[in-house]
Backbone as numpy.savetxt, mean C-alpha at the origin, in Angstrom:
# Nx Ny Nz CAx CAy CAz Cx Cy Cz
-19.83 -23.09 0.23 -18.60 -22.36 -0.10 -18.57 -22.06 -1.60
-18.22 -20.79 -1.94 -18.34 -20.34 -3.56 -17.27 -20.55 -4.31
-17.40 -21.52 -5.35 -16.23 -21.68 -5.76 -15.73 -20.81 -6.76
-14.37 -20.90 -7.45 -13.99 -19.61 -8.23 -14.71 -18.94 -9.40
-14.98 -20.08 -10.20 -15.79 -19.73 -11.09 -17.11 -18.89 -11.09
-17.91 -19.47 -9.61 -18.93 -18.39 -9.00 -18.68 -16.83 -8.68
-17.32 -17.37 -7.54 -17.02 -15.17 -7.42 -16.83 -14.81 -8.77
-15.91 -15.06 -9.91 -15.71 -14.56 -11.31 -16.75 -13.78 -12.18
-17.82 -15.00 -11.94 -19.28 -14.53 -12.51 -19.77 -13.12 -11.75
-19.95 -13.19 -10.39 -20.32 -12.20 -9.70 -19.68 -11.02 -9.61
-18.20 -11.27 -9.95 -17.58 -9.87 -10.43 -17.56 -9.38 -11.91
-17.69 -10.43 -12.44 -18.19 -9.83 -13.87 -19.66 -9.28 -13.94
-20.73 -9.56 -13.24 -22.14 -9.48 -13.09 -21.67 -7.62 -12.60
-20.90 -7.03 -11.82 -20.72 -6.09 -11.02 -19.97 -5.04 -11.68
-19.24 -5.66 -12.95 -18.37 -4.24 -13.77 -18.90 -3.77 -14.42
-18.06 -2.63 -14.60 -18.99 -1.46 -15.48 -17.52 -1.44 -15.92
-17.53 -1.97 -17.38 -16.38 -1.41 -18.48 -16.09 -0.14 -18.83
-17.56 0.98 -18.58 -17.45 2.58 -19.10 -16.46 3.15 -17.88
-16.23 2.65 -16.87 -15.03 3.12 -16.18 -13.59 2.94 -16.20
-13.49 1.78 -17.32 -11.99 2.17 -17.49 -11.21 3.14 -17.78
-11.74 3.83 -19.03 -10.98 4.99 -18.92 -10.78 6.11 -17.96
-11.70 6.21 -17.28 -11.42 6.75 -15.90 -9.83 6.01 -15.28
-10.03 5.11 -14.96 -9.56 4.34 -14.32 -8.04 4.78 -15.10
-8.03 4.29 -16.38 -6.54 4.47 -16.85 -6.14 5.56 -16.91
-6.85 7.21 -16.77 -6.62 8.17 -16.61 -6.04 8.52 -15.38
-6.49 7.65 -13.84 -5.88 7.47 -12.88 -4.66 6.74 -12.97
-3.99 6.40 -13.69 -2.86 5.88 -14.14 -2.95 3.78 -13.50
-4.45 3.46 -13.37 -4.38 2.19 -13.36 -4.52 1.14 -14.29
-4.08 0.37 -14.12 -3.42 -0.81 -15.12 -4.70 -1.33 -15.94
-5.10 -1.67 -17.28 -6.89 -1.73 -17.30 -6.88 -3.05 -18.20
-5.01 -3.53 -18.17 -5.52 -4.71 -18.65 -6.16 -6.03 -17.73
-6.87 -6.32 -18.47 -7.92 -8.02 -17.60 -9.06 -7.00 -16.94
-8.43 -5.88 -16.65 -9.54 -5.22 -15.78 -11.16 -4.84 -15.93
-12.30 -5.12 -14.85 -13.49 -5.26 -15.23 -14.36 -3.98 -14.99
-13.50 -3.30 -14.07 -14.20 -2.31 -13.77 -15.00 -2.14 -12.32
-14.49 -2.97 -11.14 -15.50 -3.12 -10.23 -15.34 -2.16 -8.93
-16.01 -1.37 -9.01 -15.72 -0.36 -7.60 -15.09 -1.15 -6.04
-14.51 -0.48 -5.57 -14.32 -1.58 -4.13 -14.79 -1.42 -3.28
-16.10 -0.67 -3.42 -16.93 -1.11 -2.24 -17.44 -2.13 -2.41
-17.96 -2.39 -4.04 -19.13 -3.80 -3.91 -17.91 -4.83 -3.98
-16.37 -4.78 -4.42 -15.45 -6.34 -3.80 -15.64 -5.89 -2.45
-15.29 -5.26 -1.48 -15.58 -4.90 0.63 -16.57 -5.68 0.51
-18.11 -5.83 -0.44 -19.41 -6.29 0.07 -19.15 -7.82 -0.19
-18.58 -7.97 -1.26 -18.05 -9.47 -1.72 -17.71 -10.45 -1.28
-16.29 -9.79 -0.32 -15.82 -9.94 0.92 -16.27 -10.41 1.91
-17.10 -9.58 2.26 -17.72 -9.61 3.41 -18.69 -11.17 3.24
-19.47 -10.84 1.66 -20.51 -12.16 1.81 -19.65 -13.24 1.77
-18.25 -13.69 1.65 -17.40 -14.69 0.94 -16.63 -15.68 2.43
-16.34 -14.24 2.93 -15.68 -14.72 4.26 -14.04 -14.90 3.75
-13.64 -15.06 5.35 -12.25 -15.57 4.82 -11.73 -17.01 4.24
-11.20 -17.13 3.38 -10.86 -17.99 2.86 -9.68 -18.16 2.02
-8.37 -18.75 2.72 -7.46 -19.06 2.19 -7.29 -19.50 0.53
-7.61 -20.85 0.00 -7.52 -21.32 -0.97 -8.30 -20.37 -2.11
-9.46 -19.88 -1.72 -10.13 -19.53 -2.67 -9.56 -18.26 -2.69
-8.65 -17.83 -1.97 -7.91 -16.07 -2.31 -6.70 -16.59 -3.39
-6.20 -17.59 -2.95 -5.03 -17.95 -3.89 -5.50 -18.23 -5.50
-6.34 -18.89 -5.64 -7.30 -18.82 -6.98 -7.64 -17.64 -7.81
-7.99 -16.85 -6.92 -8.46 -15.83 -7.40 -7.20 -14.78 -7.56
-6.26 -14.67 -7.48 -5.00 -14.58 -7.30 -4.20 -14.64 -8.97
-4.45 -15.58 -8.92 -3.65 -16.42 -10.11 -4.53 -15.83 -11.52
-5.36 -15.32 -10.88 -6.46 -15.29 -12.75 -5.96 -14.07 -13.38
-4.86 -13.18 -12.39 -4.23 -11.76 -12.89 -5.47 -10.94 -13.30
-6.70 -11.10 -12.79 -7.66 -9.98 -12.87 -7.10 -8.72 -12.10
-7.27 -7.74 -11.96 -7.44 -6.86 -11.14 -8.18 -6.86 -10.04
-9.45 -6.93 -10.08 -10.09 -7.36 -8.93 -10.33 -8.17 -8.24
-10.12 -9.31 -8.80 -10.00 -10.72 -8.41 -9.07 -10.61 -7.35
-7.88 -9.80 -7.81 -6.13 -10.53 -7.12 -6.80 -9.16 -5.57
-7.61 -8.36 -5.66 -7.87 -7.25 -4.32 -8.51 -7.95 -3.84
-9.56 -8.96 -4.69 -10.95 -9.37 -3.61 -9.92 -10.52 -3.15
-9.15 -10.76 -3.50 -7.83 -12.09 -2.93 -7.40 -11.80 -1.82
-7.25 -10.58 -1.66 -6.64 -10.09 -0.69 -7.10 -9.97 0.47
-8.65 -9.06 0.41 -9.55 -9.22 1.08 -9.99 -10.35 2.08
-9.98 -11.20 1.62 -10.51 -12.95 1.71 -9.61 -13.78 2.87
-8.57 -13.26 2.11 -6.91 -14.16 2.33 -6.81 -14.33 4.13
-6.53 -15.20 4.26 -6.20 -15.52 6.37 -4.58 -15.31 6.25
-4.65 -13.65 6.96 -3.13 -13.71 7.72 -2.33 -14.65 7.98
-2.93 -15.32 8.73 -2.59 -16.14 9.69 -1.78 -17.58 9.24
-2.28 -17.78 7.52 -1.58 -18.45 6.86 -0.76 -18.21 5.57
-0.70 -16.93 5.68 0.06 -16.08 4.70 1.72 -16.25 5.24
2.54 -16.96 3.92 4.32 -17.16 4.35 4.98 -16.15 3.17
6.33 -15.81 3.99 6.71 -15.34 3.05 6.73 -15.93 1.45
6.95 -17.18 1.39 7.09 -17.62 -0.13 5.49 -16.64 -0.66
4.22 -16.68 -0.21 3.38 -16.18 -0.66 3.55 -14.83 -1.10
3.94 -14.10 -0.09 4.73 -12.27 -0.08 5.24 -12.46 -1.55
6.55 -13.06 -1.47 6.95 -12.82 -2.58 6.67 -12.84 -3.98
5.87 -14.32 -3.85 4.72 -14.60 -5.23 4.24 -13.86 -5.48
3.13 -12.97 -4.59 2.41 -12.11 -4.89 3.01 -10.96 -5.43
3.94 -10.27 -4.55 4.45 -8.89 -5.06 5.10 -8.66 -5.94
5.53 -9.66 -6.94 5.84 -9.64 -8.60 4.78 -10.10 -8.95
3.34 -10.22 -8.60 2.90 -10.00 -9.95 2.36 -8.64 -9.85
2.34 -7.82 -9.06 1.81 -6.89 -8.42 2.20 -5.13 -9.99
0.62 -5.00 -10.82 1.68 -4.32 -11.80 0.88 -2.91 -12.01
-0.23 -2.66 -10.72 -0.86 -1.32 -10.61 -0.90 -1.42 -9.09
-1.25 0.23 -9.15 -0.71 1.35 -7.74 -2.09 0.57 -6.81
-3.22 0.19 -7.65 -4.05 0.34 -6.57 -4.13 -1.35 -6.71
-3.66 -1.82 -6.77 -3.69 -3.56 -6.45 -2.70 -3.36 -5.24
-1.60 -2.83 -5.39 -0.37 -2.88 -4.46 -1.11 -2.16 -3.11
-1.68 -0.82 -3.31 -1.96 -0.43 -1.91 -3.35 -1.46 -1.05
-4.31 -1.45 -1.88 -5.43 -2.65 -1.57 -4.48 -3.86 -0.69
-3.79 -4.87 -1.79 -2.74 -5.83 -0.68 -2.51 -5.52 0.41
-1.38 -3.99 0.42 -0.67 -4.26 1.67 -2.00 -3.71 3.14
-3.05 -2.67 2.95 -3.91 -2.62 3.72 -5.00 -3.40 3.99
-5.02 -4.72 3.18 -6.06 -5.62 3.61 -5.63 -6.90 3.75
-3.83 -6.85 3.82 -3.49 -8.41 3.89 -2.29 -8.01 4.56
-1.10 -8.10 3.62 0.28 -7.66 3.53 0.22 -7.10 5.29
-0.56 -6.03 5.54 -0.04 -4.87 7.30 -0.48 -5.97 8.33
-1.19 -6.84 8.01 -1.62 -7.72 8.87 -0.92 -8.74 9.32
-0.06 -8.95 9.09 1.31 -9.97 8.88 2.61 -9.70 9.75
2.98 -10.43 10.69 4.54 -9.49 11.26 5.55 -9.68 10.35
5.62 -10.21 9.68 6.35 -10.94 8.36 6.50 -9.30 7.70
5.60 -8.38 7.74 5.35 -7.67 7.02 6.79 -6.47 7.48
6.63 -6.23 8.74 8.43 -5.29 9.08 9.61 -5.70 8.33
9.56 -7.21 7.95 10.99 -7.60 7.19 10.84 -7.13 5.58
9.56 -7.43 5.30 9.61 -7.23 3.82 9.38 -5.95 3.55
9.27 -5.04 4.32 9.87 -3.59 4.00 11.17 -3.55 4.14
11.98 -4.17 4.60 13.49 -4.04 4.51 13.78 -4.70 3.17
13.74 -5.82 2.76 13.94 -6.41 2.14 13.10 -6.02 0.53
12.22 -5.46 0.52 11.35 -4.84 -0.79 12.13 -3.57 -1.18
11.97 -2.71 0.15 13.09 -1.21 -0.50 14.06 -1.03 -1.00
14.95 -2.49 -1.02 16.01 -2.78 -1.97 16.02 -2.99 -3.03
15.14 -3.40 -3.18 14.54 -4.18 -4.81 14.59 -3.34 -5.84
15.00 -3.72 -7.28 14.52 -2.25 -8.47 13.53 -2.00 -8.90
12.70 -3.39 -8.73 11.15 -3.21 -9.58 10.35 -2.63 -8.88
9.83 -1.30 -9.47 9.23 -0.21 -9.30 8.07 -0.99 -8.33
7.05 -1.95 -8.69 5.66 -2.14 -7.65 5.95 -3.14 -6.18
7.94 -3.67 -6.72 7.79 -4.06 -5.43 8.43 -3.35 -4.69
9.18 -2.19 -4.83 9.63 -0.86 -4.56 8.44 -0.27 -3.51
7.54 -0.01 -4.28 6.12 0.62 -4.10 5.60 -0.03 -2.92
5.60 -1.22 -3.18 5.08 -2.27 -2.18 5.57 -1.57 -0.36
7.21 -1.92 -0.99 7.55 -1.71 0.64 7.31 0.03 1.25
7.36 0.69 0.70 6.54 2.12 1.19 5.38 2.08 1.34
4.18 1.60 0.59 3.13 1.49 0.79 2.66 0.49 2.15
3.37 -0.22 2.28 3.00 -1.02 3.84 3.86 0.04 5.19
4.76 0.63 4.97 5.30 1.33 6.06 3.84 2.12 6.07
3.57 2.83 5.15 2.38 3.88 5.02 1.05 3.53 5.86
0.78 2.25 5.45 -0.66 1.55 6.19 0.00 1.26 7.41
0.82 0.60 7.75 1.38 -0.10 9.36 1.14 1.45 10.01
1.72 2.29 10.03 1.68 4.10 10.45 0.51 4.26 10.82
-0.59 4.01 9.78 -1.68 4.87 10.14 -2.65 3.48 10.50
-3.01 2.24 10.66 -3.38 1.46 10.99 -2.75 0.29 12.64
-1.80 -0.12 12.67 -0.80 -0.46 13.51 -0.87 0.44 15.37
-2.07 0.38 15.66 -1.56 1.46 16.65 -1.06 0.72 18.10
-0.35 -0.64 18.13 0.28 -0.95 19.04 1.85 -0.94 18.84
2.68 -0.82 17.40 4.05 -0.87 17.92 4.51 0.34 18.07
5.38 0.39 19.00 6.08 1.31 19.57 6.97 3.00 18.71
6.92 3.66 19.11 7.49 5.26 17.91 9.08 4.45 17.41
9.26 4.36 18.11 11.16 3.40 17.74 11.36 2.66 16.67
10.63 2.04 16.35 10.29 0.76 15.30 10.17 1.59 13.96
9.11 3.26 13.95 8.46 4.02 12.91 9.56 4.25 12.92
10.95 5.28 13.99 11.78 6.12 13.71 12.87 5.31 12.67
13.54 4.07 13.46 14.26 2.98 12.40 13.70 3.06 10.85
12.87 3.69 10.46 12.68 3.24 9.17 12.56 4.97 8.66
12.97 5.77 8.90 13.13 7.13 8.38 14.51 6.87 7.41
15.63 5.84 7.88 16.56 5.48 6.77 16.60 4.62 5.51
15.55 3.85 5.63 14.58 3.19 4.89 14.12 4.85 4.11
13.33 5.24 4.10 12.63 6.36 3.56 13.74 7.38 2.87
14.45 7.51 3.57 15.80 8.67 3.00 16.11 7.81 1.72
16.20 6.52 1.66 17.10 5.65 0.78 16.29 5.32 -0.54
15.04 5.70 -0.43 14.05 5.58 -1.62 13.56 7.05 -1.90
14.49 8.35 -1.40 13.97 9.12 -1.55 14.12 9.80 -3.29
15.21 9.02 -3.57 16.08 10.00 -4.87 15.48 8.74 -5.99
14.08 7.92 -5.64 14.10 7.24 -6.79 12.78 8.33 -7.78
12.98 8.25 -9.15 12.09 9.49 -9.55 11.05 8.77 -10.11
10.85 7.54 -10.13 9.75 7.07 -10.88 8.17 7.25 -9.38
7.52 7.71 -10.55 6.41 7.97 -10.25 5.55 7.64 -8.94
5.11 6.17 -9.59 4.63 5.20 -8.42 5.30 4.86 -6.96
6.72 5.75 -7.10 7.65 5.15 -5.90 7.52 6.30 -5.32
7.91 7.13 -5.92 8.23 8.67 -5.19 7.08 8.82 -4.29
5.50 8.89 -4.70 4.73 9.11 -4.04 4.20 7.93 -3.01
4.72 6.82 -2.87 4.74 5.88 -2.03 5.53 6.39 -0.58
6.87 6.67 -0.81 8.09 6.89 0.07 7.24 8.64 0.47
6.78 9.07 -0.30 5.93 10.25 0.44 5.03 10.27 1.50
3.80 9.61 0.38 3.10 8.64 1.51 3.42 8.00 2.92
4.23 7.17 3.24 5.35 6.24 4.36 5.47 7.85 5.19
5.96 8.98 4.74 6.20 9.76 5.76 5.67 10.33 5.93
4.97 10.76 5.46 3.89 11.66 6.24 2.69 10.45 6.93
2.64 9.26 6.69 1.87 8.67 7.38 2.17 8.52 8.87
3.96 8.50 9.01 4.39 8.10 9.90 4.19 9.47 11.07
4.46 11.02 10.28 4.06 12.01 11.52 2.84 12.37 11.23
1.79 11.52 11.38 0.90 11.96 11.65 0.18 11.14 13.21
1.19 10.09 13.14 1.00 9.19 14.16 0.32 9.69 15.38
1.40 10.73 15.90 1.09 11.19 17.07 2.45 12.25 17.36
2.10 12.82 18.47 3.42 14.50 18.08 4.62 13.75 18.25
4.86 13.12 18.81 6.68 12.48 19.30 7.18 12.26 17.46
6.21 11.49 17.08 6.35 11.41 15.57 6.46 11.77 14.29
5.83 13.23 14.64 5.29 14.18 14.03 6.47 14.87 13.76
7.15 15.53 15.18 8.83 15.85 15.01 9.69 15.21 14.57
10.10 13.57 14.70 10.96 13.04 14.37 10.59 13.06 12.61
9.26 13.49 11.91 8.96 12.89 10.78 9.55 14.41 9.60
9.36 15.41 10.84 9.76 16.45 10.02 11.23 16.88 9.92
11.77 16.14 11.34 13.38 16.22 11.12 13.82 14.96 9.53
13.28 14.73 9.87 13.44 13.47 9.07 13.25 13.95 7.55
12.84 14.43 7.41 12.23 15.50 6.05 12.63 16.46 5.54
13.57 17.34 6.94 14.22 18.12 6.42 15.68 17.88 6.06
15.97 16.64 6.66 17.25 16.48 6.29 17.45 15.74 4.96
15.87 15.15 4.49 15.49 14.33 2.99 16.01 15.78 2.09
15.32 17.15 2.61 15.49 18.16 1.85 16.96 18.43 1.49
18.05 18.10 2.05 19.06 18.47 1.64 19.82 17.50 0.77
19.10 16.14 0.79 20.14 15.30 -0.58 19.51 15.97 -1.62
20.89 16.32 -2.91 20.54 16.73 -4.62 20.39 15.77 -5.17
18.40 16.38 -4.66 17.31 15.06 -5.57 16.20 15.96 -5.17
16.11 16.23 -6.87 14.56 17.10 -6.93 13.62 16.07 -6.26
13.62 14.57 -6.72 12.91 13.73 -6.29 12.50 14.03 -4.70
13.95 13.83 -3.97 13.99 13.65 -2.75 13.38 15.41 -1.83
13.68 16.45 -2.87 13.13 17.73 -2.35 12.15 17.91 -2.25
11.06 17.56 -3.01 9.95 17.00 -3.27 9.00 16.33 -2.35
9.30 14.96 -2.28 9.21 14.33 -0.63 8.79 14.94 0.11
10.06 15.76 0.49 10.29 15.98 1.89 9.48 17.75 2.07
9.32 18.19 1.54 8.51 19.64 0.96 7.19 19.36 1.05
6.36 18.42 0.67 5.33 18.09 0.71 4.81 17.44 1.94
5.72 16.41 2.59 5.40 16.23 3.41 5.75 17.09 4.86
6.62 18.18 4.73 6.85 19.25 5.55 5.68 19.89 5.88
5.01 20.44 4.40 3.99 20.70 4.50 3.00 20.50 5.25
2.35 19.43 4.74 0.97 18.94 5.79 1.30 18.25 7.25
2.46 18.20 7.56 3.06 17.45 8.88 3.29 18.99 9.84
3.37 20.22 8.96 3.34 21.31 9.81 2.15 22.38 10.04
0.75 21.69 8.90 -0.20 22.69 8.58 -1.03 22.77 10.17
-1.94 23.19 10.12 -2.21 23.62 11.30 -3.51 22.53 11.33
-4.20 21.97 11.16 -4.85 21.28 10.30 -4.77 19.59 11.04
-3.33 19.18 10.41 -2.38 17.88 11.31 -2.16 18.56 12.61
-1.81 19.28 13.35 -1.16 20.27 14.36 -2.02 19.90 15.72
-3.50 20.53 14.91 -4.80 20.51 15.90 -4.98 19.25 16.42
-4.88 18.36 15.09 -5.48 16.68 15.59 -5.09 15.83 16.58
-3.09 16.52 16.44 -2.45 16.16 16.78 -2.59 15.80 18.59
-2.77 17.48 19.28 -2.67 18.30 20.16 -3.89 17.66 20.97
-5.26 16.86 19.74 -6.53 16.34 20.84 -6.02 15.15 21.19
């Protein structure tokens, strides 16, 4: 079993520092950060196995890649909310937050509450957080029921008028993930969108315009229809 200090080495062995500025040009966070693509943390992963303790370790070092390959690693199965919450304040770039909720966080039933309970919140990544898991549950999740997606279109209306950045395109994300599901969804996602269009909120016009868009292109339509 590899202990922390070993994965550390091996992700430092794996960065390439000449990509940060890339990286911060993508508007990601580049402090602690090493630079490590995520395919070779997926390969990391993969050689590491799952492992509880050693995700929580790696967790705590506030690397960037460390706290994804954490994620990666991490057993559902013993993931509690007290953990949820730990984690999603420290949570302080777009692509740590989406990494979490699609390789840990959607895996969790725990995970339906803390989208209720996150979309309330003011801080922008745990804001982010709870759209970004509606987003993955949508397009990953393919056993719960259209009812469960539709309940949370008020959820989505309610983060529609926030204008910061990282959120707006989260709560975008969440809906158009949700009609792309399948057609029953597809309609409820665009009613749902057009009625986002009528609160005065460029934010919220925005949204719902964009995701009108590709939820009506012909494109989603076809996929839909096979």
């Amino acid at each position: 079993m590899a202990s922390i200090e070993e994965v550390l080495t091996k992700l430092k062995d794996k960065a390439k520092p000449d990509q940060l500025e890339g990286m911060a040009r993508y508007r990601m966070v580049t402090l602690k950060r090493l630079g490590v693509s995520i395919p070779n943390m997926r390969k990391m992963a993969k050689e590491l196995g799952k492992n509880h303790n050693l995700a929580l370790k790696l967790w705590k070092t506030g690397i960037p890649e460390a706290m994804i390959l954490a994620a990666m690693i991490d057993e559902p199965e013993k993931l509690t909310e007290k953990q949820m919450e730990d984690w999603v304040k420290d949570i302080n770039s777009w692509d740590v937050c989406d990494q979490v909720c699609m390789n840990l966080f959607e895996k969790t039933p725990l995970a339906w509450k803390k989208i209720l309970d996150w979309s309330e919140r003011e801080e922008a990544f745990v804001k982010r957080t709870a759209y970004a898991l509606i987003a993955c549950l949508a397009c990953h999740d393919k056993k719960t029921e259209d009812e469960k997606f539709i309940n949370l279109f008020p959820v989505i209306k309610h983060g529609a008028t926030d204008e910061r950045n990282f959120v707006k395109k989260a709560v975008n994300w969440a809906l158009r993930n949700i009609g792309k599901r399948n057609t029953n969804l597809n309609k409820a996602a665009i009613n749902a969108a057009k009625e986002t269009q009528q609160i005065d909120s460029k934010t919220a016009r925005w949204i719902a315009s964009s995701a009108i868009k590709e939820l009506e292109s012909e494109s989603v339509q076809r996929r839909l229809r096979k």
